[in-house]
DSSP file (Angstrom, degrees, kcal/mol; ACC not computed):
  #  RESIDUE AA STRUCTURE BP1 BP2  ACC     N-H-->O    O-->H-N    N-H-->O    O-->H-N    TCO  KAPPA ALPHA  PHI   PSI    X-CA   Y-CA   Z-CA
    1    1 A X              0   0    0      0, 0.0    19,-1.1     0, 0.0     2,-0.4   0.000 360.0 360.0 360.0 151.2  186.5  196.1  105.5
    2    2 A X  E     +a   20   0A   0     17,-0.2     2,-0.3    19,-0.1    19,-0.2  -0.985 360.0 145.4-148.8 138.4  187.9  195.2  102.3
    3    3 A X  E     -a   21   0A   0     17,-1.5    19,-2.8    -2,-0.4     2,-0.2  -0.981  32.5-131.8-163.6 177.4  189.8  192.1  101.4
    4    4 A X  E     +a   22   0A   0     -2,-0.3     2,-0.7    17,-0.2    19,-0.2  -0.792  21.3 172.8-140.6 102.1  190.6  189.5   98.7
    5    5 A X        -     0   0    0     17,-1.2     6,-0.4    -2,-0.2     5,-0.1  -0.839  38.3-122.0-138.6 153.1  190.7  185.5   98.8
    6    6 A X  S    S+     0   0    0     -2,-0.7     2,-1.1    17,-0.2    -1,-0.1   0.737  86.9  87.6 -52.9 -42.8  191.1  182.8   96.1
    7    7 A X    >>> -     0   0    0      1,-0.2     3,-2.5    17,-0.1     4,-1.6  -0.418  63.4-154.7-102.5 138.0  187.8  181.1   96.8
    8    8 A X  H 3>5S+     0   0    0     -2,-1.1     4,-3.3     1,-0.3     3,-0.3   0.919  99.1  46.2 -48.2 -57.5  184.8  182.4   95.1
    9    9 A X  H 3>5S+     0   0    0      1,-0.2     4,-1.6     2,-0.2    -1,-0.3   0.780 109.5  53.9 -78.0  -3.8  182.6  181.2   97.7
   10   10 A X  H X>5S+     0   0    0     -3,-2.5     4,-1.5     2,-0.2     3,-0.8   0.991 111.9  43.8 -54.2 -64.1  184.7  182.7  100.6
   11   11 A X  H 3X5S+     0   0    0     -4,-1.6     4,-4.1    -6,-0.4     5,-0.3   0.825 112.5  54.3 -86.5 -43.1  184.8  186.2   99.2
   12   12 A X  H 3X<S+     0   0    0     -4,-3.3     4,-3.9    -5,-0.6    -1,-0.3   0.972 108.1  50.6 -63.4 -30.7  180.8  185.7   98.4
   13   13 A X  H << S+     0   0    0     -4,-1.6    -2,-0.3    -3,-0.8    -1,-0.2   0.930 112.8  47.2 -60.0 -62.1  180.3  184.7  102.4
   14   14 A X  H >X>S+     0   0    0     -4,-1.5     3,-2.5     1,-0.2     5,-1.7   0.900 110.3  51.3 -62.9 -32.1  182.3  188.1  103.4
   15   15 A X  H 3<5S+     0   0    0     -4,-4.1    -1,-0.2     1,-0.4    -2,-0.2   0.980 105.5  54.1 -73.2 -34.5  180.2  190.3  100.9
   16   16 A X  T 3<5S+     0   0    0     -4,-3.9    -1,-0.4    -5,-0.3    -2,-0.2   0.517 103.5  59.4 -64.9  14.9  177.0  189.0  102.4
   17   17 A X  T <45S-     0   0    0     -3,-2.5    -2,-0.2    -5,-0.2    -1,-0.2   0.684 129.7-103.1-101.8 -53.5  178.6  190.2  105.7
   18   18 A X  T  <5S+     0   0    0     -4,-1.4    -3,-0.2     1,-0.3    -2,-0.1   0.462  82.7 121.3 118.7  15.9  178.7  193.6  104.1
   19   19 A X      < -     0   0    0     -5,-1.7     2,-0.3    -8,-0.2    -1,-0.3  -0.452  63.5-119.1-103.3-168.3  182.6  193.7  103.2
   20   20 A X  E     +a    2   0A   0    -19,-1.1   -17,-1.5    -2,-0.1     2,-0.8  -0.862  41.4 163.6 -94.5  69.0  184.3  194.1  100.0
   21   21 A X  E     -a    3   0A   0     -2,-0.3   -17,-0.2   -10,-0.3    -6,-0.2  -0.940  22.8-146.8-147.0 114.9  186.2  191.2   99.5
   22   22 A X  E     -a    4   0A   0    -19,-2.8   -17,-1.2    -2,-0.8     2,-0.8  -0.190  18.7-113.1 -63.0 146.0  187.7  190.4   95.7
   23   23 A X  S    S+     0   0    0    -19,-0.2   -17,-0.2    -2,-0.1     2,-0.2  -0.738  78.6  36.6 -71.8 109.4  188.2  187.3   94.2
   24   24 A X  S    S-     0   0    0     -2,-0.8     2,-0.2     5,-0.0   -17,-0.1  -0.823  89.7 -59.8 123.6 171.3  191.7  186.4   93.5
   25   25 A X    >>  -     0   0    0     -2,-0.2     3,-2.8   -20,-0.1     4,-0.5  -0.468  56.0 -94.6-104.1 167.7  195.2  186.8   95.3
   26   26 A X  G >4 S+     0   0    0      1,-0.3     3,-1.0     2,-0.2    28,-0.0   0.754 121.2  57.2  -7.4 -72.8  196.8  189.9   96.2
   27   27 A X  G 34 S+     0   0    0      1,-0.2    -1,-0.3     3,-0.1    27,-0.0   0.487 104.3  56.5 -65.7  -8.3  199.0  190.5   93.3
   28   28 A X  G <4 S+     0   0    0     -3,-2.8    -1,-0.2     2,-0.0    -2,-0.2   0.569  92.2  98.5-103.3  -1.2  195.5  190.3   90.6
   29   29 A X    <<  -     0   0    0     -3,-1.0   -25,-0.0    -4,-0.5    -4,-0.0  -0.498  65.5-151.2 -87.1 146.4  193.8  193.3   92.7
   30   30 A X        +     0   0    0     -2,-0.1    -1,-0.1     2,-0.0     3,-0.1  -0.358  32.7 155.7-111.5  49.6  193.9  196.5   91.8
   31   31 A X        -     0   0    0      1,-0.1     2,-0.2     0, 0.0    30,-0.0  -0.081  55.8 -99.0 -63.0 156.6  193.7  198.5   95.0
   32   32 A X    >   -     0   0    0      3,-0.1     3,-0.8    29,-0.1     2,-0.3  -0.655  46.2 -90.9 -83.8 159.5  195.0  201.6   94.7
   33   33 A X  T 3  S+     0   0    0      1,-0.2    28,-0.2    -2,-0.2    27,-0.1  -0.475 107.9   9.7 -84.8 145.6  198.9  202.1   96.1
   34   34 A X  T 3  S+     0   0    0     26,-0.9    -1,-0.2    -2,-0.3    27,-0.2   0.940  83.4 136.3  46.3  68.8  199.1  203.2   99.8
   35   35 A X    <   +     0   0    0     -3,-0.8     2,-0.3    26,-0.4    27,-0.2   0.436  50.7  63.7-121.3  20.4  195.4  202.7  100.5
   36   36 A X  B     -b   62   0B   0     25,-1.5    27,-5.8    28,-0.0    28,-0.1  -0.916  53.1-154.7 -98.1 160.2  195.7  200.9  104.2
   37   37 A X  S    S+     0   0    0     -2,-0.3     2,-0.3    25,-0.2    27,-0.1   0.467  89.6  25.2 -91.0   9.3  196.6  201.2  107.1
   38   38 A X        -     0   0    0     23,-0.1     2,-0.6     2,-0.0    -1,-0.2  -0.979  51.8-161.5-172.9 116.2  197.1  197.2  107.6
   39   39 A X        -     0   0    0     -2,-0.3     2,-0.4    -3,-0.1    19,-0.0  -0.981  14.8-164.4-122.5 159.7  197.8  194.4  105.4
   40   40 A X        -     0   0    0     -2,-0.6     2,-0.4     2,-0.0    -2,-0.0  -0.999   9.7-169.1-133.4 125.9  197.0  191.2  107.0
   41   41 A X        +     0   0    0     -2,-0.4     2,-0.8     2,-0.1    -2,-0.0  -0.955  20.5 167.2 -87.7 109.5  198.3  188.1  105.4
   42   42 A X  S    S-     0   0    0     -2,-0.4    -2,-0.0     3,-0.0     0, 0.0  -0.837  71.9  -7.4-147.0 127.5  196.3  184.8  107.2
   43   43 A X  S >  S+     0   0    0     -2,-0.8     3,-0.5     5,-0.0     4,-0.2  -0.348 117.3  84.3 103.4 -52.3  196.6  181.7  105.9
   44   44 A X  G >>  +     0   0    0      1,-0.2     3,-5.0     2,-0.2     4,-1.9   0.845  69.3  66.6 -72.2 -72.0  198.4  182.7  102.8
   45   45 A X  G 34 S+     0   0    0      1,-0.3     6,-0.2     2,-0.2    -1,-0.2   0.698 103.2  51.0 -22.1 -55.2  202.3  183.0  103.4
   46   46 A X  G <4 S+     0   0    0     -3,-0.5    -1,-0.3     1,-0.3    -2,-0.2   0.544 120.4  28.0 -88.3 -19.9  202.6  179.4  103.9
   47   47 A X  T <4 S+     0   0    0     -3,-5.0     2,-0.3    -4,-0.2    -1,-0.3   0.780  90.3 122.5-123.3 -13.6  200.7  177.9  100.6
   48   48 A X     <  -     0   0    0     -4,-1.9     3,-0.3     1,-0.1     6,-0.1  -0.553  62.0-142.6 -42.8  99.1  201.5  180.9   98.5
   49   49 A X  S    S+     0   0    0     -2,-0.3    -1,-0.1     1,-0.2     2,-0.1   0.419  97.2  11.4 -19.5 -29.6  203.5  180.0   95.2
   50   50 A X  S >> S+     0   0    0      1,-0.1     3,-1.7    -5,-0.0     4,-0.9  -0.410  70.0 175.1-163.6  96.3  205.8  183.3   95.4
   51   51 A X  H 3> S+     0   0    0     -3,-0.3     4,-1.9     1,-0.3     5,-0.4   0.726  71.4  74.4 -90.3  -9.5  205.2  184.8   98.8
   52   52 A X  H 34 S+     0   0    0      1,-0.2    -1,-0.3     2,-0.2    -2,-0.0   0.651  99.3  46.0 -55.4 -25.0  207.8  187.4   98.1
   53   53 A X  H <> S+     0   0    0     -3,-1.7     4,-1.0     3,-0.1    -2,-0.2   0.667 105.4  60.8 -93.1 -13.9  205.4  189.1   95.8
   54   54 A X  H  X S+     0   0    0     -4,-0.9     4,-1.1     2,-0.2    -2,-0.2   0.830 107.9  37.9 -17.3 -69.2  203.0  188.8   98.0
   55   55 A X  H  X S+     0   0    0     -4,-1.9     4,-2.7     2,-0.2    -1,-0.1   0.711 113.8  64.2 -78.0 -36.7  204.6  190.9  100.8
   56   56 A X  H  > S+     0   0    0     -5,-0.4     4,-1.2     1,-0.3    -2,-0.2   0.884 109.2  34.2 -82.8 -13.9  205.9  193.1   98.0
   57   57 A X  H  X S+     0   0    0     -4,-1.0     4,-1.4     2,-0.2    -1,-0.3   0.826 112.1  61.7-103.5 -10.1  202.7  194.3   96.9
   58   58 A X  H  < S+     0   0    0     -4,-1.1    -2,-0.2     2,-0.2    -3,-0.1   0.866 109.2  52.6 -43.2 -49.3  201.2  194.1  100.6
   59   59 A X  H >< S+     0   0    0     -4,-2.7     3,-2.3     2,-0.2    -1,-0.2   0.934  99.1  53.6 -23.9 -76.2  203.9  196.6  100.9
   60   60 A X  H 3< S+     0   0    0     -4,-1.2   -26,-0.9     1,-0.4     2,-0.3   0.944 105.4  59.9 -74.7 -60.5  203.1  198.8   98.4
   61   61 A X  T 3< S+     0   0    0     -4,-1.4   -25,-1.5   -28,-0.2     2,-0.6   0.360  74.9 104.1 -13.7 -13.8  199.6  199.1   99.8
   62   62 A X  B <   -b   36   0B   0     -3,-2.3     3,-0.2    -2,-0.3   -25,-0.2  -0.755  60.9-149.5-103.2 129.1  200.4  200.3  102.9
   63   63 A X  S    S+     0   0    0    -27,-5.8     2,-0.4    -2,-0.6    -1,-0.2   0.915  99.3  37.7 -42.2 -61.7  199.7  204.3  103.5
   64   64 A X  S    S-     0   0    0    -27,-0.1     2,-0.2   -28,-0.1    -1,-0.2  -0.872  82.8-166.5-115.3 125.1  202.2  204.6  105.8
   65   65 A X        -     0   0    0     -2,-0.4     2,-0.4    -3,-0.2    -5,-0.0  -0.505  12.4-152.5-110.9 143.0  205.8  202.1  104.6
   66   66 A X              0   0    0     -2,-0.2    -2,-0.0     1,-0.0     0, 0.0  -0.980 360.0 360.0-124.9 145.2  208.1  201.9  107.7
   67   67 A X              0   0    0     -2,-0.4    -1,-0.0     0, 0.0    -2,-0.0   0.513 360.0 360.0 -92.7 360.0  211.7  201.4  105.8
């Protein structure tokens, strides 16, 4: 599982889990483009500062883009 959230000690919780989960928002990651099959926003939309880039690089992330 792979993910990314804002607080450092969030992100540390999932890696002792065994995940991969970055520090930092969506737009600072440097996934490669179309490398899920799911992006999952939760929590985020709603407190986000420009959730329109958000969604647009959530986007760009998804293997498969429905148009």
């Amino acid at each position: 599982m792979h993910g990314c959230d804002i607080n450092p000690r969030a992100a540390e919780v999932g890696q002792g889990m065994g995940m991969d989960i970055r520090v930092g928002g969506i737009t600072e990651q440097t996934y490669p483009i179309s490398t899920f099959d799911v992006v999952r926003f939760n929590h985020l939309l709603e407190h986000s500062r420009s959730p329109k880039d958000n969604l647009r690089d959530g986007y760009t992330l998804l293997a498969s883009r429905p148009i």
